[in-house]
matplotlib code that plots the C-alpha trace (Angstrom):
import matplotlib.pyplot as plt

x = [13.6, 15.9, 13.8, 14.4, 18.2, 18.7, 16.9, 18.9, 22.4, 21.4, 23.5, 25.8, 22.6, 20.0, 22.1, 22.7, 19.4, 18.3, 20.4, 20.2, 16.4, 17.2, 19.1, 17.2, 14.6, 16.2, 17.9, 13.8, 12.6, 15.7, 15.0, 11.2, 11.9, 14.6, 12.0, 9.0, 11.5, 13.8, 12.9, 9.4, 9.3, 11.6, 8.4, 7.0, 10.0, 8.2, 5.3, 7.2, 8.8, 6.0, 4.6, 7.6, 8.8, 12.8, 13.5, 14.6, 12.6, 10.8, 9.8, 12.7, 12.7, 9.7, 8.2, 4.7, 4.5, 6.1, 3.2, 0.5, -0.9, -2.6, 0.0, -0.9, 0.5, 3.1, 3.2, 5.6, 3.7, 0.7, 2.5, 3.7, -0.5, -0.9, 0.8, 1.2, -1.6, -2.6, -2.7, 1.1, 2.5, 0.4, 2.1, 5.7, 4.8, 3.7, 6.7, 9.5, 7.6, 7.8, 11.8, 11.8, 13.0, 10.6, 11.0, 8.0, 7.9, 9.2, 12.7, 13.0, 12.1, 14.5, 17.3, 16.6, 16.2, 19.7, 21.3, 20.4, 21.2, 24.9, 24.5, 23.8, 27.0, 29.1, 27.6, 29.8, 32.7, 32.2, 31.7, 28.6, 25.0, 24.0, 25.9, 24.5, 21.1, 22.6, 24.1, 21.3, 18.9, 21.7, 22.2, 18.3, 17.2, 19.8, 17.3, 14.6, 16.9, 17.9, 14.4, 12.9, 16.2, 15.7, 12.3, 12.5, 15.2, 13.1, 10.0, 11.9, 13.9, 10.0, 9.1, 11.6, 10.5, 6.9, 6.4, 8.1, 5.9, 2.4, 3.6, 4.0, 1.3, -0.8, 0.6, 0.1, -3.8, -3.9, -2.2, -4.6, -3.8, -5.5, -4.2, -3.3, -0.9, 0.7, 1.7, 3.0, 5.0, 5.6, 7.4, 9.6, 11.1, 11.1, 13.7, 13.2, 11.5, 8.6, 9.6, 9.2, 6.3, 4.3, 5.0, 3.8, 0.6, 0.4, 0.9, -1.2, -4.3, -3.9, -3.5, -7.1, -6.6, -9.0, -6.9, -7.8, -7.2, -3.6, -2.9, -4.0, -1.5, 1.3, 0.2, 1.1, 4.0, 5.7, 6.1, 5.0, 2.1, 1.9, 1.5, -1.3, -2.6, -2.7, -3.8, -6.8, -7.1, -7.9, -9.6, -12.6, -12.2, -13.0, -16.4, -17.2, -15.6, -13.8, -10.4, -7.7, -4.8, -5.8, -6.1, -2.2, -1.2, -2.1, -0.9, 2.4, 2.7, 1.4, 4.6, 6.8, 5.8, 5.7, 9.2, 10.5, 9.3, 10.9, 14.4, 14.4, 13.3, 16.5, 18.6, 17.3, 17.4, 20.9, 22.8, 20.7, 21.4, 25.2, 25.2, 23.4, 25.8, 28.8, 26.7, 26.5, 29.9, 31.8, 31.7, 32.6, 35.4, 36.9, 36.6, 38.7, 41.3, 41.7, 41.6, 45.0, 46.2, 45.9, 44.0, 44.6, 42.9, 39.6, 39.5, 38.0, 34.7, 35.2, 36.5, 35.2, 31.5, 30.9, 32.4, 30.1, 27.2, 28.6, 29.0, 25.8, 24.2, 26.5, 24.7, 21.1, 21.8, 23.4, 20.6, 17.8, 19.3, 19.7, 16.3, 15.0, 17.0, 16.0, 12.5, 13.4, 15.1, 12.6, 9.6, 6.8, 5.5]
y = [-16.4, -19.5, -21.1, -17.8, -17.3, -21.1, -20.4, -17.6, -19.4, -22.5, -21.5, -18.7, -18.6, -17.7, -15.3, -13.4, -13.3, -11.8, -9.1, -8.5, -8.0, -6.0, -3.7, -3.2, -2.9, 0.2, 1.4, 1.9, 3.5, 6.0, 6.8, 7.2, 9.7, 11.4, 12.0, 13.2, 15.5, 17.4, 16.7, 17.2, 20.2, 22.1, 22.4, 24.9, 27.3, 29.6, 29.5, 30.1, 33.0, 34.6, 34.2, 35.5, 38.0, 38.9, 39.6, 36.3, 36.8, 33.4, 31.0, 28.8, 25.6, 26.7, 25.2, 26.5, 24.3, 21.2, 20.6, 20.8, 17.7, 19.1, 17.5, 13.5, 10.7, 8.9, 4.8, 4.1, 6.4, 4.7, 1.2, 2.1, 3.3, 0.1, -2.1, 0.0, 1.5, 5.2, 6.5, 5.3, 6.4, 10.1, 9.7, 9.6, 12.6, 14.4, 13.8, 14.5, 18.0, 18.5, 17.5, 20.4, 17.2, 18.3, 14.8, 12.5, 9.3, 7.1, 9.2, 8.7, 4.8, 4.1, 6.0, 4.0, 0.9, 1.2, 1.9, -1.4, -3.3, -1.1, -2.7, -6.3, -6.0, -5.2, -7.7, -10.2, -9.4, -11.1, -15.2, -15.3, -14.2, -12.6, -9.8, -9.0, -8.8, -6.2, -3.9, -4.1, -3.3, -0.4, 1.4, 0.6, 2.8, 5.6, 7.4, 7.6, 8.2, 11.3, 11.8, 11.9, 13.7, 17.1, 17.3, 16.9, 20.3, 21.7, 21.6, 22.7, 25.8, 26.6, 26.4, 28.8, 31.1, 30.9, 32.9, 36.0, 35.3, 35.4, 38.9, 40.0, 38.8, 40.5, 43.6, 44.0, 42.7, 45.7, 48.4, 47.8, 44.8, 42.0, 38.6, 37.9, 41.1, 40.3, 36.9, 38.6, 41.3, 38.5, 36.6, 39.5, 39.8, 36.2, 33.9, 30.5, 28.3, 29.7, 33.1, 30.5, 28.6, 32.3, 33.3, 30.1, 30.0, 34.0, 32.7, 30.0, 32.3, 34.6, 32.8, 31.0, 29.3, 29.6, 30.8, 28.1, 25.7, 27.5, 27.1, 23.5, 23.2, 24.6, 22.7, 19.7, 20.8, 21.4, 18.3, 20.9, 20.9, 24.5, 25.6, 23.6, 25.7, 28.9, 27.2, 25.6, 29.3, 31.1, 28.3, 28.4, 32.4, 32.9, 31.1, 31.9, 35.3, 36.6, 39.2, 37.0, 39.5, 38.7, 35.2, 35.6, 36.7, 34.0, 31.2, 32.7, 32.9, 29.1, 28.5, 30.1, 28.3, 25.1, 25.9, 26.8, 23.3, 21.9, 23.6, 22.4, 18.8, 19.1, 20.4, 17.7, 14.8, 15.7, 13.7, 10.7, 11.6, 12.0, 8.3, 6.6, 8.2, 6.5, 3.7, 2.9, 4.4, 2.4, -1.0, 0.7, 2.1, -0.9, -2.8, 0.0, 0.0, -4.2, -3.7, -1.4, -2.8, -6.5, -7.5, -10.9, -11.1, -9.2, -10.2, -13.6, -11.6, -11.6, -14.4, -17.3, -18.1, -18.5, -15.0, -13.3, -14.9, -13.5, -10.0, -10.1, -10.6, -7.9, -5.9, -6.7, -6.6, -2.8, -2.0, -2.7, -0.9, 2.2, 2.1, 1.6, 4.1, 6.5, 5.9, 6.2, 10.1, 10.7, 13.3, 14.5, 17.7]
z = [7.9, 7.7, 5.1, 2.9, 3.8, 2.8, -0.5, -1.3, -0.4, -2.4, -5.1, -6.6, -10.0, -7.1, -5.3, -8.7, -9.8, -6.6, -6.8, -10.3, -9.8, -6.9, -8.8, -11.9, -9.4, -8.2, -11.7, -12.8, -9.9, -9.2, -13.7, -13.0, -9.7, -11.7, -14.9, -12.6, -10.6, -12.9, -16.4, -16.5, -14.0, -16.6, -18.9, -16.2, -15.9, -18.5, -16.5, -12.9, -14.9, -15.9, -12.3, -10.5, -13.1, -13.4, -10.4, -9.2, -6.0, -6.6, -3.4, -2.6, -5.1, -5.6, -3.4, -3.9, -7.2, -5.9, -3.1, -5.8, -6.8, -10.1, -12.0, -13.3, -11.4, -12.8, -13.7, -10.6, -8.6, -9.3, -8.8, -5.2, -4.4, -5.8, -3.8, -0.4, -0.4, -0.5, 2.4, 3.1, 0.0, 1.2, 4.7, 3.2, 0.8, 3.7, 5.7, 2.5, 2.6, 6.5, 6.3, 3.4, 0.5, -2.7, -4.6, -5.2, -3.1, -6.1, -5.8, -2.1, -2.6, -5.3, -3.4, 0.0, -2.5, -4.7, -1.0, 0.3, -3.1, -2.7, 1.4, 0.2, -2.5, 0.2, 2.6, 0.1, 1.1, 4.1, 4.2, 6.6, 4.3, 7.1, 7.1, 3.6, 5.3, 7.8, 6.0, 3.2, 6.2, 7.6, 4.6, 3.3, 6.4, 6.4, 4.0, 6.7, 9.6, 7.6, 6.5, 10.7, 11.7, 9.1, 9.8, 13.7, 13.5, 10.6, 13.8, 16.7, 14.9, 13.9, 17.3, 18.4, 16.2, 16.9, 19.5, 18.3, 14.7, 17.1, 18.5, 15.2, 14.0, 16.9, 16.6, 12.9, 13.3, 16.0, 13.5, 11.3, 8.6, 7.7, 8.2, 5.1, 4.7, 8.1, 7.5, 4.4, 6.2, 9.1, 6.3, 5.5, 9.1, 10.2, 8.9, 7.8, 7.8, 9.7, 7.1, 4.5, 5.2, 6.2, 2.4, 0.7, 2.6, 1.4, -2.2, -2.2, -0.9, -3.4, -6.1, -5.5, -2.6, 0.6, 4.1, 5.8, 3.4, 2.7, 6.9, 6.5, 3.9, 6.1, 9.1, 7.0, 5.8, 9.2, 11.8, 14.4, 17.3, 18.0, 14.5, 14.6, 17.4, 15.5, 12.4, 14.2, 16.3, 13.2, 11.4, 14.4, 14.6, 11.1, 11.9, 15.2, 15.5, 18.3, 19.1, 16.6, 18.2, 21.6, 20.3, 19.1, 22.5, 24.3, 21.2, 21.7, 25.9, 25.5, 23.4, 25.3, 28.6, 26.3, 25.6, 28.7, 30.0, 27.4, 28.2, 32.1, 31.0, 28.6, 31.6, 34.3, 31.5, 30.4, 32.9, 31.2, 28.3, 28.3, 30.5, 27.4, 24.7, 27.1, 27.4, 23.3, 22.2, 24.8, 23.1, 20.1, 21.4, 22.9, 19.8, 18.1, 20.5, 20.7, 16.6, 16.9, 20.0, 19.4, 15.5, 15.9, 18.8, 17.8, 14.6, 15.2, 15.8, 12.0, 10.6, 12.5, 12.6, 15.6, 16.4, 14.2, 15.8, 18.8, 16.5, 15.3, 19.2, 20.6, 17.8, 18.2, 22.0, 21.7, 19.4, 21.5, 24.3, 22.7, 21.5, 25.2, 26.8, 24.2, 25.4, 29.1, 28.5, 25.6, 27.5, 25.2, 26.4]

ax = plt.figure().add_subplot(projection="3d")
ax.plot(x, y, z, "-o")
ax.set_aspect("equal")
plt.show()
């Protein structure tokens, strides 16, 4: 790491050029996500309109089209399988579409990517190079903090709704319906994004696509274990046979106990909770206050060298122990 920070700082030429590459590096994949998400989707809207009619009762964003991989790959998306690998550039699709963000990989990249380039700019102002690093590496991750934040709330508001969706679902199944036309009426009654999802999966089947392989779909689509459940309850039903509304019944007392546990672990872990969020907005506090109260004083932590060293440990220190009492208050049920 030294050997590379010492390259970089050997003179004002190198330091250019590495930004300069960083940025053009960014310009051409933020142009290449831009092309494959807005421009060349507009060649469908005929087609989407022929599907969906007049009415203007088409899927949100349509979302339906955007998970289908018919569609070529593009050069940069192709570059990134490349050099990655396939099964991570796969993993990320998969976890834009469970955070409900329909762009291709490339887009998402090339944002986090002109972020960090804008982080490492900034970084300048300052006279250590380190802090370039730092806020290249801050603002590089702020994509994927918001990424894993959306899809974490996207999951537990479908959770909450999944064990009114299985009584519905079982009570259609015993009017009468088949499956298919009660996660269509399900989809009607129940909001998003369980609603949502419940209405793709019905388009997908009926436009050619197998039910299980339409569940599948949705199971992918949402970061969420008990939709798994019911997709893999009806996946071994429709092979081995068996009462599916019965099947429903219990998928959705499981749930609710599930979520029930859930609710006293967030009451008895709450105390935790609030301590840590003290704990890690304290120092951040003080510093505030010194800055108003007495700059001269705290601004040494940023203009001599050896206070940003001692900066830059408070940091790393504060860091790590957020990260480790998240862990400690953090209960997977």
């Amino acid at each position: 790491m030294e050997a590379l920070i010492n390259y970089l700082t050997a003179s004002p030429k190198t330091q250019y050029f590495f930004v300069m590459s960083s940025v053009l590096a960014g310009l051409a994949f933020f142009l290449s996500g831009f092309y494959f998400s807005f421009v060349r989707p507009m060649g469908h809207h005929k087609m989407n309109q022929r599907l969906w009619g007049n009415s203007g009762k088409r899927l949100v964003d349509a979302r339906l089209f955007k998970t289908q991989d018919e569609s070529p790959a593009s050069p940069v998306s192709l570059m990134l399988k490349a050099v990655l690998g396939w099964a991570k550039v796969e993993n990320l699709q998969r976890t834009l579409y469970q955070a409900d963000i329909f762009y291709p990989p490339e887009a998402f990249l090339s944002v986090a990517g002109i972020l960090a380039c804008a982080g490492y700019l900034a970084g300048s102002l300052f006279q250590a190079f380190y802090w370039r690093i730092v806020l290249a590496v801050v603002l590089g991750t702020a994509p994927y903090l918001y990424l894993r934040i959306k899809r974490n709330r996207k999951a537990a508001r479908l959770e909450r709704q999944m064990p009114g969706g299985m009584d519905l679902l079982s009570r259609s199944l015993r009017a009468g319906h088949t499956l298919q036309s009660a996660m269509e009426m399900a989809s009607a009654e129940i909001g998003s994004p369980l609603g949502v999802e419940m209405k793709i999966a019905f388009e997908e089947q009926r436009l050619g696509l197998g039910l299980n392989k339409a569940l599948h779909r949705m199971a992918d689509r949402v970061a969420s274990q008990d939709l798994r459940f019911f997709v893999t309850a009806v996946s071994i039903q429709s092979e081995t046979g068996g009462n599916l509304a019965e099947i429903l019944d219990n998928i959705g007392k499981l749930i609710r106990a599930r979520l029930q546990l859930k609710g006293k672990i967030q009451g008895l872990t709450a105390e935790g909770r609030f301590s840590a969020l003290i704990l890690s907005m304290l120092p951040v506090g003080i510093f505030l206050i010194l800055y108003f109260v007495n700059p001269d004083y705290i601004m040494l932590l940023l203009t001599d060298s050896q206070g940003n060293r001692l900066l830059m440990g408070v940091i790393l220190s504060m860091a790590m122990g957020i990260l480790w009492m998240s862990k400690i208050i953090q209960i997977r049920v």
